[in-house]
C-alpha positions in Angstrom: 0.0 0.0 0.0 2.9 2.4 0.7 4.5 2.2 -2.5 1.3 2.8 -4.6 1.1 6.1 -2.3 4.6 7.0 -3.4 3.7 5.4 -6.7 0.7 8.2 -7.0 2.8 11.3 -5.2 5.9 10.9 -7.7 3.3 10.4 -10.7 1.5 14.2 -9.5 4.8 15.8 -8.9 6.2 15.3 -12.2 3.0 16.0 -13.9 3.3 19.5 -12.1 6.6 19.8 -12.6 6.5 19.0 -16.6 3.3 22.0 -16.9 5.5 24.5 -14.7 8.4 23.6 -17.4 6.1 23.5 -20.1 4.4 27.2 -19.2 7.9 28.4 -18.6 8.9 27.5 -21.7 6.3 29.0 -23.9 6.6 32.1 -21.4 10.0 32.3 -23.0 9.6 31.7 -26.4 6.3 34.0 -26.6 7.0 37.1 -24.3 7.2 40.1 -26.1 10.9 41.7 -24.4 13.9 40.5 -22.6 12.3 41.7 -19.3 9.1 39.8 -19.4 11.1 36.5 -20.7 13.3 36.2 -17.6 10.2 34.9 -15.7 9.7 32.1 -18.0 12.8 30.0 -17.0 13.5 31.6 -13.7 10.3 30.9 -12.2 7.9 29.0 -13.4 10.6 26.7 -15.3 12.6 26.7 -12.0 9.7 25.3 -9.9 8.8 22.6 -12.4 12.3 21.1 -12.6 12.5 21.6 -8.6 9.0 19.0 -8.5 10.5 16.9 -10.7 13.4 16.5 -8.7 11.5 16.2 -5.5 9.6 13.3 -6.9 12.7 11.8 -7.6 13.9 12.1 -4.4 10.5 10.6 -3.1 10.6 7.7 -5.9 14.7 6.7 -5.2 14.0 7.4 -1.2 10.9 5.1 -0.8 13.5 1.8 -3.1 16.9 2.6 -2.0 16.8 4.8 0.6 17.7 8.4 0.8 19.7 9.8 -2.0 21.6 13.1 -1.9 22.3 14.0 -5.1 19.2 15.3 -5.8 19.2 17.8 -3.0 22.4 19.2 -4.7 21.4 19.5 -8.1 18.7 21.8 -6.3 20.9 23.9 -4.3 22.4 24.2 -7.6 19.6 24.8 -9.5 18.0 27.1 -6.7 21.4 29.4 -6.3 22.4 29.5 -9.7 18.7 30.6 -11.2 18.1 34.2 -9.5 22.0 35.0 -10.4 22.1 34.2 -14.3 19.0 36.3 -14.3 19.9 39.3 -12.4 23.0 38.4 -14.4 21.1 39.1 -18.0 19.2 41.4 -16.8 21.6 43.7 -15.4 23.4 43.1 -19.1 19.7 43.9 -21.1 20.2 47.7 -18.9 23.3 48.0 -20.0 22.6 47.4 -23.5 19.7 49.5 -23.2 17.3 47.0 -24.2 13.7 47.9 -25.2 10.9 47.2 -22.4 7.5 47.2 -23.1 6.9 49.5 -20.1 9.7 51.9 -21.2 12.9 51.9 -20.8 14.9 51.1 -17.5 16.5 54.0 -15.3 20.0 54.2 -15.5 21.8 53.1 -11.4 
């Protein structure tokens, strides 16, 4: 009974996890500026591959006990996210970039 429970919850969390990627995704490829396309992959993207890799932890926990590699693919993933997009952004000012909300203030 315990593995079909773990069974269902992994089967849920990657189903959430592949329509966060998938709406991140199509965020990026169908926003109109670089502004608005940074929330594609950093946010919505980012929380779909984080449920995927929680229901691999739950999946490869509940058969072989508890791994750790996905919990540092995460930190990974969770560090490295906000930075390559502060990171772009930050570049897309620089640039001066077009916004669809006007242009960005100069620091």
């Amino acid at each position: 009974m315990m593995l079909h429970l773990v069974n269902l919850l992994t089967a849920i969390l990657l189903l959430l996890g592949a329509g966060f990627a998938l709406v991140g995704s199509i965020g990026l490829a169908r926003l109109p500026d670089i502004f608005t396309r940074l929330h594609g992959p950093t946010k919505a993207s980012t929380l779909g591959v984080g449920a995927i890799l929680l229901a691999s932890i739950l999946f490869f926990s509940a058969r072989e006990g508890l791994t750790l590699h996905e919990f540092l693919v995460s930190l990974f993933l969770f560090l490295s996210a906000p930075v390559s997009a502060h990171l772009i952004a930050r570049a897309a000012i620089h640039r001066r970039c077009k916004s669809i909300c006007g242009a960005p203030e100069d620091p």
